[in-house]
N, C-alpha and C positions, 0 to 999 in steps of 0.2 A: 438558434443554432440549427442547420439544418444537418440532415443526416447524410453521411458520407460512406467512400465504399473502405473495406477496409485497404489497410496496406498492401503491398505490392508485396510477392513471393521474397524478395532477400531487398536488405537496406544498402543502397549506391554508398558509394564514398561521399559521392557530392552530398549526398545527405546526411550520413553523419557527421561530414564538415557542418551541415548545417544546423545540426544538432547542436553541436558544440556551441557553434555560433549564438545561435539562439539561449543557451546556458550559460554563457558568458553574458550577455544582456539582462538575462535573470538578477546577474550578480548586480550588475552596475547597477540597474534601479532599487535591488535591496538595500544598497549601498550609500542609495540619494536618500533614505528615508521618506521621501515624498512620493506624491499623485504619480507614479509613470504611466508611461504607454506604449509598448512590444509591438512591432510589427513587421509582420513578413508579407513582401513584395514578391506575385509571380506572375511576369510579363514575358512575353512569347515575341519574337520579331520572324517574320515570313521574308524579311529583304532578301537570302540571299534559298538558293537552292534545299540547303541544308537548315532546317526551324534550329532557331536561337533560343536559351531561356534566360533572361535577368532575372536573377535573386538580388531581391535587395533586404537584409534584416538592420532593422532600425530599433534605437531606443532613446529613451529621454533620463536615462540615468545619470550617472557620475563621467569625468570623461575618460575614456581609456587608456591606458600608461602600456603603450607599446614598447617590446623590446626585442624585432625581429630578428636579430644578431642572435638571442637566445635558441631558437625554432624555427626559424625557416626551411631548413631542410627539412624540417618535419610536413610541411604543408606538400612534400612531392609524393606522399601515400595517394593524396587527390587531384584528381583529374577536373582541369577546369579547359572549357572550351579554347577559350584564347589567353590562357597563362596565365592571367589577370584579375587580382584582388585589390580593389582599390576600397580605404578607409576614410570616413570624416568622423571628426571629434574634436567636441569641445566642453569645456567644464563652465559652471556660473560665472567664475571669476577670471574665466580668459578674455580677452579683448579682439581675437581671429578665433575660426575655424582649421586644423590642421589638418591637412590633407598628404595621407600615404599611396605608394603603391607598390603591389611585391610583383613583379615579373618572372614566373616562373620560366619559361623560356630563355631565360639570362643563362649562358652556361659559366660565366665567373661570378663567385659568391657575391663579391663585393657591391656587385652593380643589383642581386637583386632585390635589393631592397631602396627604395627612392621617396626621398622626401619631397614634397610638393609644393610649391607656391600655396600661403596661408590665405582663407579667405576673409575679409572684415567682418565683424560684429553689426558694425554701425553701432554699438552703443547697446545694444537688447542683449538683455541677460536670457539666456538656456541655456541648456547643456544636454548632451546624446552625441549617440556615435551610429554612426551610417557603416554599413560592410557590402559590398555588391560584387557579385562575380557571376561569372556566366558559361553556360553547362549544353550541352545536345541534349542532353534527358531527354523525354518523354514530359510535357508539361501534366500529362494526367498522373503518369506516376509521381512527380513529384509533389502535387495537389496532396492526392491519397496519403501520401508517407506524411506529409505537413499536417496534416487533418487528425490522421491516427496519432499522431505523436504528439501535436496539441493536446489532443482530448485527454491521454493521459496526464501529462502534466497538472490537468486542471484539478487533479487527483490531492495536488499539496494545496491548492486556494491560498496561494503567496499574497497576502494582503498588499492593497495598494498597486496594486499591476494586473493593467489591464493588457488584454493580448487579443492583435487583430490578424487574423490572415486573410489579405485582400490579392484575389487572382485577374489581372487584365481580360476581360470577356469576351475581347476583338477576336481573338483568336482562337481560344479556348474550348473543342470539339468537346469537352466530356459536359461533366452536370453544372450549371452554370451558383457559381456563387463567389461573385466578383465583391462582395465586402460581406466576408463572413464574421462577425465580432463570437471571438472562442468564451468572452467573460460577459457579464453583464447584472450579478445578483450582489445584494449591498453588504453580502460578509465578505466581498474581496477588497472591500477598501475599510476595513476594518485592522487595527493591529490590537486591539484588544486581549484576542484570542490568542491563544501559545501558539506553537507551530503543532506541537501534538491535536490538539483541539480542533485548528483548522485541515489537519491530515484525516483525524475523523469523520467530519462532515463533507470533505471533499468524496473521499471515498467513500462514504453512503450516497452519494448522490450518484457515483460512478456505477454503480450495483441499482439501484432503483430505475435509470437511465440506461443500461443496458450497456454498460463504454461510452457514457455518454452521447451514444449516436441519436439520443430521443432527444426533445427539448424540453419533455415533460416523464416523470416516471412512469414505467409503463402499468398501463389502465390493467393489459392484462394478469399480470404478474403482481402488482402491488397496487390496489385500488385505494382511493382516497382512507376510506374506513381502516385499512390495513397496514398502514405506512408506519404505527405505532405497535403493531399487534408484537407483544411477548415473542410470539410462536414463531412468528414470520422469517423476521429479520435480527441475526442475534449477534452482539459486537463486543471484542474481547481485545484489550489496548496496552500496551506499556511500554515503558519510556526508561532507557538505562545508561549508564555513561561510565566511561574511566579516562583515567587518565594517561596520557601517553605521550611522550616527546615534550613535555613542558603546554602540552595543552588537551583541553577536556574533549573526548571523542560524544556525542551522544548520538544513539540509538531507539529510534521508534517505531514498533511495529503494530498496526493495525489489521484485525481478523474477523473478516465478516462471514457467519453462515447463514445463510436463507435455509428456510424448510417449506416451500410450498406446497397445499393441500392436494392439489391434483396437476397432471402433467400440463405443463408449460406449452403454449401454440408452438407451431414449426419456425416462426419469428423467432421464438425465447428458447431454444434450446440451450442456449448456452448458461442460463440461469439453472440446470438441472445437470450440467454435466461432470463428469467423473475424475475431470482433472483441472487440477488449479494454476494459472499462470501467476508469478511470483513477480511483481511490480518493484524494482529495487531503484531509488532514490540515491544521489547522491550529493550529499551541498546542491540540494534543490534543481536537481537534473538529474531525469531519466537513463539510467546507463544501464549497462547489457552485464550480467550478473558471472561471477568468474569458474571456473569449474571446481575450484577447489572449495567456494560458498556454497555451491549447489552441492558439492557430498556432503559440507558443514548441516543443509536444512534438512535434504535424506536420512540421517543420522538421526535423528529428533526421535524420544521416544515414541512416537505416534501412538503404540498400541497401549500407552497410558490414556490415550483419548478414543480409543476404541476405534482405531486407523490404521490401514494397512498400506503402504507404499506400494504397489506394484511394480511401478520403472518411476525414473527420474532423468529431466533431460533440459537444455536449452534450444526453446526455439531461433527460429532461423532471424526473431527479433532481439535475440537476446535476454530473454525473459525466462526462466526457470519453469518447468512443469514440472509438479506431483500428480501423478495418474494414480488415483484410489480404486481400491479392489471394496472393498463394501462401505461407500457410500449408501446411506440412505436413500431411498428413491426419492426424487424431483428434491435434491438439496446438493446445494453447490457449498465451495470453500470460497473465497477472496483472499488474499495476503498480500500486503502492502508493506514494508519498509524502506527507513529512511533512514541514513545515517551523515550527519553532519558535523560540525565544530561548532562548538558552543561561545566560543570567543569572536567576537564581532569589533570592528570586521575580521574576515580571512585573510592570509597571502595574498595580495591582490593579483601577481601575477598569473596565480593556479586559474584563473578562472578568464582570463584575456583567451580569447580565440586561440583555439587548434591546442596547445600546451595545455591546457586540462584534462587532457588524453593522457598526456607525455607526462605527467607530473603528479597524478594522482592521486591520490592516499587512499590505500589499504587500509580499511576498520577490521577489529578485529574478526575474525571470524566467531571465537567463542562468545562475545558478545553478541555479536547479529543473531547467534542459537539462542544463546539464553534469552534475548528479548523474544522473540518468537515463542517461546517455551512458555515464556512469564502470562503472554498475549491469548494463549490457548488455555491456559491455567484460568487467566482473568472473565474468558468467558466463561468456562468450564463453572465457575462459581457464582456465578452472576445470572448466569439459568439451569435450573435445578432439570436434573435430568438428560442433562445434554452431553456428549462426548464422554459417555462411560467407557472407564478402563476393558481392554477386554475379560478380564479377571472378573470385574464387576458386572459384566453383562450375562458372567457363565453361572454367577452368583443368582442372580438377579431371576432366572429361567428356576430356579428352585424355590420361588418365593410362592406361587399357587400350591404345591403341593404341600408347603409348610406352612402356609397359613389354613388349607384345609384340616391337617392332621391336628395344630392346635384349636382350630375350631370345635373340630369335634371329641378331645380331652377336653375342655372347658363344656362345652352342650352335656355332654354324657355325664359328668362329675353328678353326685347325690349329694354332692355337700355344697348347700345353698349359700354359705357365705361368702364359700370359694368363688362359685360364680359372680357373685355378686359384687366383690374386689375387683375379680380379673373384668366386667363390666365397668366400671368404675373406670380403670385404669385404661379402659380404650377406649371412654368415655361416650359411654351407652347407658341406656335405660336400664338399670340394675337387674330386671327380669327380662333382660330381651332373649326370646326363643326363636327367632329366624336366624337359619344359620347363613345364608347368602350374605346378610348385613357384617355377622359379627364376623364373620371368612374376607369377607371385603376390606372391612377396616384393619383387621391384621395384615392383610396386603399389602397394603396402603403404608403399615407402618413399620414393615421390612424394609420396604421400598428405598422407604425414605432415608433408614437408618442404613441403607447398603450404599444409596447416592450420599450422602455425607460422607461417609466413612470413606468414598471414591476420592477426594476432595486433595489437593495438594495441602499435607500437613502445614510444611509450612509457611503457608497464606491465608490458611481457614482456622480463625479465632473461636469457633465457634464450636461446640462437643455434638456430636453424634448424639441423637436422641437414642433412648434405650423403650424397648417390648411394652416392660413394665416397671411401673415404680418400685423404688428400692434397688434395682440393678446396680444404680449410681456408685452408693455409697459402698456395696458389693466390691465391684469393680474398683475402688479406690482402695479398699484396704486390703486384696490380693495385690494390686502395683505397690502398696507400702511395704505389703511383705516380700516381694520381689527385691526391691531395693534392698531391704534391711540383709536379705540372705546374702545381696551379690556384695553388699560390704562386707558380712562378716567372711566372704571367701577370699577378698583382698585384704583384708587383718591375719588371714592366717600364712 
């Protein structure tokens, strides 16, 4: 893969037709179960005064069940050169190729949608469906937008589909990558793997790779030795679902924070910055996030993770931003979710070109919060010390002065066996008189007992460790007599 420039300042029509487009072929190959292979076609023609661009998006999936009488009018939001969307499609067990075309230009409905002379088989079993139209664009803008939008994608690793964006070079004034293959590593032809499991590893690769503009993770930011480190790179995941309309909604969100040791080259800035762009998935296409999700993810308790929202916004791609006010230095957020239908297959129509727009389903919002919530929780537990409450942090700034003060009532004590317990219990040399050591270990084990105690009750099985021994049972039989008092005030 080679590295690309980013997208273009705001996304064309023709592109997010082609978006769609492209998401609609997602569907059909998930849908074949088998090997497929995605491909988008951009060729440039200089014949006439004015530069032509042919799009062509291809695929080797299921074949397409059109029903233009549904939607056509909806295709006139987009602007196509010469009016003109022509389709082929065909299934394993057709005997022809069917051939469409929508004439936008027709000003009576009826005419614009035309059926075409079928082409033969000869007898050879495939199946896919061909879509081509053609645009004045700018061919480098549309490269850029294909490129950036690809790389995303690659974020879900949809097993069994591979995806190629091949650019005609004849004509092509920008950076030459006339057969760019977007896939190529052997967990995409894999179904093994859940779709949760494959969203995780897609997007760690996304984060190591930089938006996947690297081919390799970058040397500088995550070096071989580091790719594993605890500290580095910390991933916090969960997977929720309900039910709604007679079918199961599910929700996956994926949350990655980096903590690098020192500032990131002028390359990697974006590994270190202060605001996180919200990657939102939708039945396996990248879609542009709605305003009333983005106040749902703003709303998030954050300051349970030691997180301050400063502004909240959507980019001009459609992607959500949280701008953080006390981020750690050189450590970035990621956030990924995905929200699909867990019944297989889908509506098939939802997912046919341009009408995916038009017909889309709404997940809930309280669920896309709560998976995210669950996902900040799941790492919050999974690395000790990480995303303390701010409560817990103010807490926390008390802990040298309180393990000094009990340092030295245990040092000073005359009474030897006292020390000698409270030794014991912090699990020291019975007579240890350095007080640095024994101040440190009490630290150590405030610390620890203030990050547990941070911990989402309930999802953390596990009890807060206690100072010293005995505390336990202490604390057990004031909570019994707690209980026994608040029953006997409801018996009276």
């Amino acid at each position: 893969m080679s590295s690309s420039s980013s997208s273009s300042s705001s996304s064309s029509s023709i592109q997010k037709l082609c978006r769609n487009l492209i998401g609609s072929a997602v569907q059909r190959c998930r849908m074949s179960e088998s090997l497929c292979r995605l491909s988008v076609l951009v060729k440039q023609s200089v014949e006439s005064d004015r530069p032509m661009v042919r799009i062509t998006i291809s695929d080797t999936g299921i074949r397409s069940c059109l029903d233009f009488k549904q939607y056509i009018a909806y295709l006139f939001v987009y602007f196509l050169a010469d009016g003109v969307l022509t389709v082929l499609t065909t299934g394993l067990s057709d005997e022809e190729i069917y051939q469409y075309c929508l004439n936008l230009k027709e000003h009576v409905p009826s005419k614009r949608s035309t059926r075409l002379p079928s082409r033969p088989k000869h007898g050879q079993k495939f199946s896919g469906t061909e879509i081509t139209l053609c645009t004045y664009e700018s061919i480098n803008n549309l490269v850029a937008g294909f490129t950036c939008f690809l790389q995303k994608m690659l974020i879900l690793k949809i097993p069994k589909v591979a995806v190629e964006l091949v650019v005609d070079p004849a004509n092509f004034s920008g950076t030459r990558c006339d057969n760019l293959f977007i896939v190529g590593e052997d967990i995409f032809f894999s179904s093994t793997e859940s779709n949760i499991e494959c969203l995780v590893s897609g997007f760690k690769d996304y984060v190591l790779k930089h938006g996947n503009t690297l081919d390799k993770q970058c040397q500088s930011c995550f070096s071989n030795s580091c790719v594993n480190d605890y500290d580095l790179i910390k991933i916090g995941t969960a997977c929720d679902s309900e039910s709604l309309r007679n079918m199961e909604e599910v929700v996956e969100a994926v949350i990655i924070m980096t903590e690098l040791p020192e500032s990131p080259s002028p390359s990697c800035l974006r590994a270190s910055s202060v605001a996180t762009r919200v990657f939102y998935f939708q039945n396996f296409l990248l879609c542009p996030i709605s305003p009333s999700l983005l106040s749902s993810l703003a709303s998030i308790d954050w300051k349970s993770f030691g997180l301050n929202v400063k502004s909240s916004a959507i980019d001009e791609d459609g992607h959500a931003v949280l701008e953080w006010e006390n981020l750690p230095p050189y450590s970035h957020i990621y956030i990924a979710i995905h929200c699909y239908q867990k019944q297989y297959p889908f509506h098939f129509y939802a997912f046919d070109p341009v009408l995916i727009l038009h017909r889309r389903i709404q997940f809930g919002r309280n669920l896309i919060k709560r998976a995210v919530k669950t996902a900040m929780d799941d790492l919050k537990e999974k690395y000790e010390g990480t995303l303390l409450s701010s409560h817990a942090l103010k807490i926390k700034n008390y802990a040298p002065d309180l393990a000094h003060a009990i340092a030295g009532l245990i040092l000073s004590s005359n009474d030897v066996h006292f020390q000698a317990e409270c030794m014991s219990c912090l699990q020291l040399p019975p007579y240890e008189t350095f007080d640095k050591k024994v101040e440190d270990c009490i630290r150590e084990k405030i610390i620890t007992a203030i990050q547990m105690n941070d911990r989402n009750p309930q999802r953390s099985h596990e009890a807060a460790p206690f100072l010293f021994e005995g505390e336990s049972s202490v604390e057990l039989e004031l909570e019994e007599d707690e209980v026994e008092e608040g029953s006997a005030s409801w018996d009276l």
